[in-house]
N, C-alpha and C positions, 0 to 999 in steps of 0.2 A: 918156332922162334918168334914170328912178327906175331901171333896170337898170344903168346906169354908177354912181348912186349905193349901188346894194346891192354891188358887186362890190368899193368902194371903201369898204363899211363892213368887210367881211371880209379885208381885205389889208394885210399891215401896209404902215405910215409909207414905212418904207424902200424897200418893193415899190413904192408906188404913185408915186412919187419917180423908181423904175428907178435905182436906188442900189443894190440888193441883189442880193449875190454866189447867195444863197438862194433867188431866186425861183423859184416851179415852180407848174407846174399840171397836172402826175398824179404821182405817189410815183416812175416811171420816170425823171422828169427829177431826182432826189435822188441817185439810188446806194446803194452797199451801207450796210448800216444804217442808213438814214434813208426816210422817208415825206413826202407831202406833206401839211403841217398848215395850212390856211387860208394857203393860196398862199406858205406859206413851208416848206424842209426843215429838219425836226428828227429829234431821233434818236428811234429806235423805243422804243416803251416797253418798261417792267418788267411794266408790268400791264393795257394796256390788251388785251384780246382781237382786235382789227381790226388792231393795226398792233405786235403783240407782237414782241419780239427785244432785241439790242443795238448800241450804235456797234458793234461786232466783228463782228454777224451777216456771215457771207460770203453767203448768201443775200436781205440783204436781211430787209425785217419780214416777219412773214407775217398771216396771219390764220387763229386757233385753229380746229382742224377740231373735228370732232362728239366723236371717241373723245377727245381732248384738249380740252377748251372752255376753261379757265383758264388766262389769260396771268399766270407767276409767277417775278418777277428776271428773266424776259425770255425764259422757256422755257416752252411751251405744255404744261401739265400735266391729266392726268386727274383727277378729282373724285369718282369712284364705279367699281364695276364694273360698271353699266349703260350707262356711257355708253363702256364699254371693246369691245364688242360680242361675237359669238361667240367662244367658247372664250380667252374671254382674260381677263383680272382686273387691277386700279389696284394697280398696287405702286409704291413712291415716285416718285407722279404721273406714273407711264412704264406703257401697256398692254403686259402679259406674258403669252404664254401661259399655261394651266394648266398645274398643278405633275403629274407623275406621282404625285408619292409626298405632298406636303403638304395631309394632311387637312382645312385649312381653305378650302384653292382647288385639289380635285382635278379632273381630266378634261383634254382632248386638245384641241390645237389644232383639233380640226374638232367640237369639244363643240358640237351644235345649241344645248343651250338655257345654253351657258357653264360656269362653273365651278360645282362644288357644294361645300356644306360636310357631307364625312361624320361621320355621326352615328348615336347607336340601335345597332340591333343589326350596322353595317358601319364602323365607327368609325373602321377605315386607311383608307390611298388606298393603290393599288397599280397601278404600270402606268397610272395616269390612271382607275382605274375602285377605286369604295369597294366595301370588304368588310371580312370579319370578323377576318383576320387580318393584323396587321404586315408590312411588308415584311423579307423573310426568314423568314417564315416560312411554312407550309402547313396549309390548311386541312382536318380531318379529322372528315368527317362521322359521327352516331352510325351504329351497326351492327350486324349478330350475323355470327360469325365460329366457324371450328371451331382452337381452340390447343390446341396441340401439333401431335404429328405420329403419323401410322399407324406401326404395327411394320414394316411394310415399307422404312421411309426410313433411308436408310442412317447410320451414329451412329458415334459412337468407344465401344464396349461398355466400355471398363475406367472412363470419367471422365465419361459421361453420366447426366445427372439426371435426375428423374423428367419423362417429356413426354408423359400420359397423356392422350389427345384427347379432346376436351369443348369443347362449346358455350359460347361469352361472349357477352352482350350488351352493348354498350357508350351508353348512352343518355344520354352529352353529347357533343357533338362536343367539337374541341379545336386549336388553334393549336401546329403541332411546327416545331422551327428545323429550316431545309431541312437544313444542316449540322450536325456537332457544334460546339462553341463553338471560336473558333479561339484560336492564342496571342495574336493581336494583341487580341480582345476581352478576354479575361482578361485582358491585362496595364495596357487604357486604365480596366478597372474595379477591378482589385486591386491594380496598381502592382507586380506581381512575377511572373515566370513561372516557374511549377515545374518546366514540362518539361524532359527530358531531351533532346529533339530538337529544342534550339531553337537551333539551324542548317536546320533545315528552314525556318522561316520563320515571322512571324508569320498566314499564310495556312494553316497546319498545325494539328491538332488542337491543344488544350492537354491533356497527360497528367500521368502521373505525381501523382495529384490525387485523395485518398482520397472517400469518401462525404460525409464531413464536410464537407471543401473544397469540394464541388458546392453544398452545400447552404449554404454560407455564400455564395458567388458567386451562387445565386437568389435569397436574399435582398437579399442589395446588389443586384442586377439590377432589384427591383420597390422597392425605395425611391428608387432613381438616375429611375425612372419615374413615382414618387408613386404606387403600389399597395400595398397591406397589404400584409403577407409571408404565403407559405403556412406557414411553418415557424417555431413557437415552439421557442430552443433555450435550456438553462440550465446552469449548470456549464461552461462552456468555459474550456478552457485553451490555452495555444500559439499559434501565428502560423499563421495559414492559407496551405498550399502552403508549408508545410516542414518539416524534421526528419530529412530524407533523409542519412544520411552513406555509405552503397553508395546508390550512382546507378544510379536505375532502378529498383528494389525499396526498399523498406521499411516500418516501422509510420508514419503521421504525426505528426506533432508535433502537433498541431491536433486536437481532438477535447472531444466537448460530455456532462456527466453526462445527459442527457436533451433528448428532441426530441418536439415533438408537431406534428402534422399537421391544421391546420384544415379536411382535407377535401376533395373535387374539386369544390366549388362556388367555392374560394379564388380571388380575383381577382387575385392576382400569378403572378409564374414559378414553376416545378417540375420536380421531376424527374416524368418520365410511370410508371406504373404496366406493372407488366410484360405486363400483358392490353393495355395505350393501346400498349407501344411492339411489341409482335406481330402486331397490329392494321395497325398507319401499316407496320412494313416490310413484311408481306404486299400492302398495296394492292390487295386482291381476287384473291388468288392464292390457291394452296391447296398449291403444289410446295415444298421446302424453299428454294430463294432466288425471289425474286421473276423471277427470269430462267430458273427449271427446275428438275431435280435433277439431279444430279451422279451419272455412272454408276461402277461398280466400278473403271472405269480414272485416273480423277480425284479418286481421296479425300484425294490428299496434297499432296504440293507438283507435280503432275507440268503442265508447260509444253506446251505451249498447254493451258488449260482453255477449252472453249468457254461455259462457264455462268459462271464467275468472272471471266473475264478482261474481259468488258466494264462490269463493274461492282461491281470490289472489287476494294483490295488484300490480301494473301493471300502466303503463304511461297514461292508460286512466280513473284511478280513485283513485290514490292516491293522491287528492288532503292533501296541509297540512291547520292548520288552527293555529298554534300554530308558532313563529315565533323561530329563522329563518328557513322559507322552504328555498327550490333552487326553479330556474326559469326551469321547467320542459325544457320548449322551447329551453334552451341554450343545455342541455343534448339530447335531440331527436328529430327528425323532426316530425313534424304530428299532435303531439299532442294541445288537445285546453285547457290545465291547466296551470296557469298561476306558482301556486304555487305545488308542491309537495314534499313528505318526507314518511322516514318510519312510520309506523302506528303501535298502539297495538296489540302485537299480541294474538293470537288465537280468533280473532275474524271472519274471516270467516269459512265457514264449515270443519273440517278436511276432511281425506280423509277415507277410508272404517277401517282400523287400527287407525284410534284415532290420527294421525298426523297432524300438524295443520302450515301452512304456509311454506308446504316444498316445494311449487311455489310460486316467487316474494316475495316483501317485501324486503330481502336481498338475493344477494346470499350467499352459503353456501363454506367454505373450506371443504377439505375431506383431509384425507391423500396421494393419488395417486399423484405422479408426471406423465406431459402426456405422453403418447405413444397410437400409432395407434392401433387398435385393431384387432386380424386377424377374420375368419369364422370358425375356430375349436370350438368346447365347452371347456371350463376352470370349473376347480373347485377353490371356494373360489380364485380367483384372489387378491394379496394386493401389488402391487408396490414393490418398494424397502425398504429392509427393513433396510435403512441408508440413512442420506443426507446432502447437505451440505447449506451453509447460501445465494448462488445463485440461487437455484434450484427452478426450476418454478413449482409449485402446481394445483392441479385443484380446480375448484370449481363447484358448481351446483345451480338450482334451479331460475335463474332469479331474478329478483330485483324490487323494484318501480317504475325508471327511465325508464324499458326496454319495448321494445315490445310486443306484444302479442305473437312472433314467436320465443322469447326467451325465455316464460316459459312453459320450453316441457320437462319434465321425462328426455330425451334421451339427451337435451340439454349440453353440455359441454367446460367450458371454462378454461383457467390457465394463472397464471402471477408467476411473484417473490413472493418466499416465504418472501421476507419484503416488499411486498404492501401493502398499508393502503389503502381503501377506503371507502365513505360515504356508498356506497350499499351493503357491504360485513360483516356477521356474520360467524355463527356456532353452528352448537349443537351436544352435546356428544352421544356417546353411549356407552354401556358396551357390552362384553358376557358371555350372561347367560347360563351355563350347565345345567340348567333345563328346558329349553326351547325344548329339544331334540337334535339328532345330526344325523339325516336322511336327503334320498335328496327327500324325496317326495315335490311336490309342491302344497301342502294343502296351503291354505291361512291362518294366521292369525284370531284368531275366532274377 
């Protein structure tokens, strides 16, 4: 009698009647989106956790598991990233693995102890693992290094600059973009592309881009980022990345009465120093390209080169296919390509550090203005640290047009800081205090 009576307090009117189309007595006898609620089917909830879902669930309610606890509008949501478990993190109330590249939920779906938030001295995520440098770029530990190159190394005698071998210490490391900068970045940050060879593609260097213009484009670079700028400039005139009326050469339009250098401690982009960028292409090497040196039969354009060809383009293989190239032939003697131009980069091998066409292709600006170099050891060598809108710059790394005897580590050339040319880029670097600030000459892992 008191058990007919409590089954009878719990049941509604209509059930206990046997009048109701609804009666049930387990959630089975309901159907899809419905539960059984004190001996009657109703629909699943919005919010209850045990019997969460909607009239529309095709499954049926369910009930909130552990990594999901919060029944919300009718969908089992996460609440935190602990209750999301291994390698996975609460993103709009749905568990996702960790991010490779998002510094705030870096690591791997098989992250033992979950995601981390990088921080301190390893502040990217890369690959699901924090460290010190952005993704795209590479990490370059401090070091001592011998630059230049022995009299023995083979040179262009009538156009080479001084490359008297001498000891550097280099004792910051420093974050260098695997690439030069391509057209497509220059043009989503400056809204104009200067090059010449842009038929080649936005995956192609950006050229054609005096000293000035690099150094305008680092600067937008660490504001677009919220970093101070390295570079105070004043007196500028002109539109940056142009001025050009012959394509492919000229003086730029764009150009600053004076520029001061706050330094390699500056926490924005730069350009690297010519001791940082001889440094990053060697990668513990000591031959003129990081793949050997080039014997007396390969100094010019001559095909197959075994030491260029796997990793540079160079007057003996950049052909182009994509119009307009140039007449290789008009720019160099030697060569048997009719057409050539710059090329996609990072597509031949980098170098032992992850570096990728810091021989040919384009040369590179650096910050240095020239000067001969003596036989003492220097630590952290960086030019002047001011300049004015005449001053001749260096550059590095050879080009598509050029030689095989131009793309040499040790190699060094300089014009006006408002040259534009078709062969001439650049690519930033930063430094990183995490990287160390020793002068051991460990290599880069």
């Amino acid at each position: 009698m008191y058990i007919l009576l409590a089954i009878l307090a719990v049941t509604p009117v209509a059930c206990q009647r046997g009048k109701c189309p609804n009666c049930c007595k387990t959630d089975k006898d309901c159907g899809t989106g419905r539960y059984c609620d004190n001996g009657a089917c109703t629909h699943c909830s919005l919010t209850r956790a045990d019997h969460c879902g909607t009239a529309k669930s095709a499954a049926g309610c369910e009930d909130c598991p552990t990594a999901t606890p919060m029944c919300s509008f009718g969908a089992c949501v996460c609440t935190s990233d602990k209750t999301c478990g291994t390698g996975k993190y609460c993103r709009d109330g749905a568990c996702v693995p960790c991010s490779d590249t998002d510094a705030n939920r870096c690591g791997t779906a098989s992250s033992p102890a979950g995601c981390v938030a990088c921080s301190g001295n390893k502040p990217y995520c890369e690959k699901g693992v924090c460290g010190g440098c952005e993704v795209g770029y590479v990490p370059v530990l401090p070091g001592t290094f011998a630059m230049g190159s022995p009299p023995s190394e083979p040179r262009d005698q009538q156009y080479a600059l001084d490359e008297t071998q001498h000891q550097v210490t280099l004792t910051r490391g420093f974050c260098m973009k695997a690439t030069d900068v391509t057209q497509g970045e220059w043009q989503s940050l400056m809204r104009n592309n200067p090059s010449f060879f842009t038929s080649c593609g936005p995956s192609c260097p950006v050229e054609t881009v005096s000293w000035w213009d690099a150094v305008a484009y680092l600067n937008a670079l660490s504001e677009s980022k919220g970093l101070s700028t390295c570079y105070e400039v004043s007196g500028c005139t002109g539109v940056v990345g142009s001025g050009c009326t012959t394509p492919g050469f000229c003086w730029g339009d764009y150009r600053c009465a004076n520029v001061a250098f706050a330094g390699l401690d500056c926490p924005g982009y730069r350009l690297p120093t010519e001791a940082e960028w001889e440094y990053a292409a060697r990668a513990g090497t000591s031959t003129a390209t990081y793949n050997g040196t080039m014997d007396q039969a390969h100094l010019n354009c001559e095909e197959p080169n075994p030491v260029l060809d796997p990793i540079a383009w160079f007057c003996g293989n950049s052909d182009a296919t994509y119009t307009p190239p140039v007449d290789c032939a008009e720019l160099v003697q030697g060569t048997t390509l009719k057409s050539c131009g710059t090329q996609p980069l990072g597509k031949k091998e980098p170098n032992a550090w992850g570096l990728y066409d810091m021989l040919g292709n384009v040369d590179q600006w650096v910050w240095d203005s020239y000067k001969g170099y003596t036989k003492e050891p220097v630590t952290d060598p960086i030019g002047p640290l001011s300049g004015v809108a005449v001053d001749e710059r260096d550059f590095r790394g050879g080009a598509f047009d050029e030689d095989a005897v131009e793309l040499r580590a040790a190699r060094r050339g300089a014009q006006p800081s408002i040259a534009r040319l078709l062969l001439r880029g650049f690519r930033p670097v930063r430094t990183a205090s995490g990287l160390g600030a020793s002068s051991s000459s460990t290599p880069p892992p």
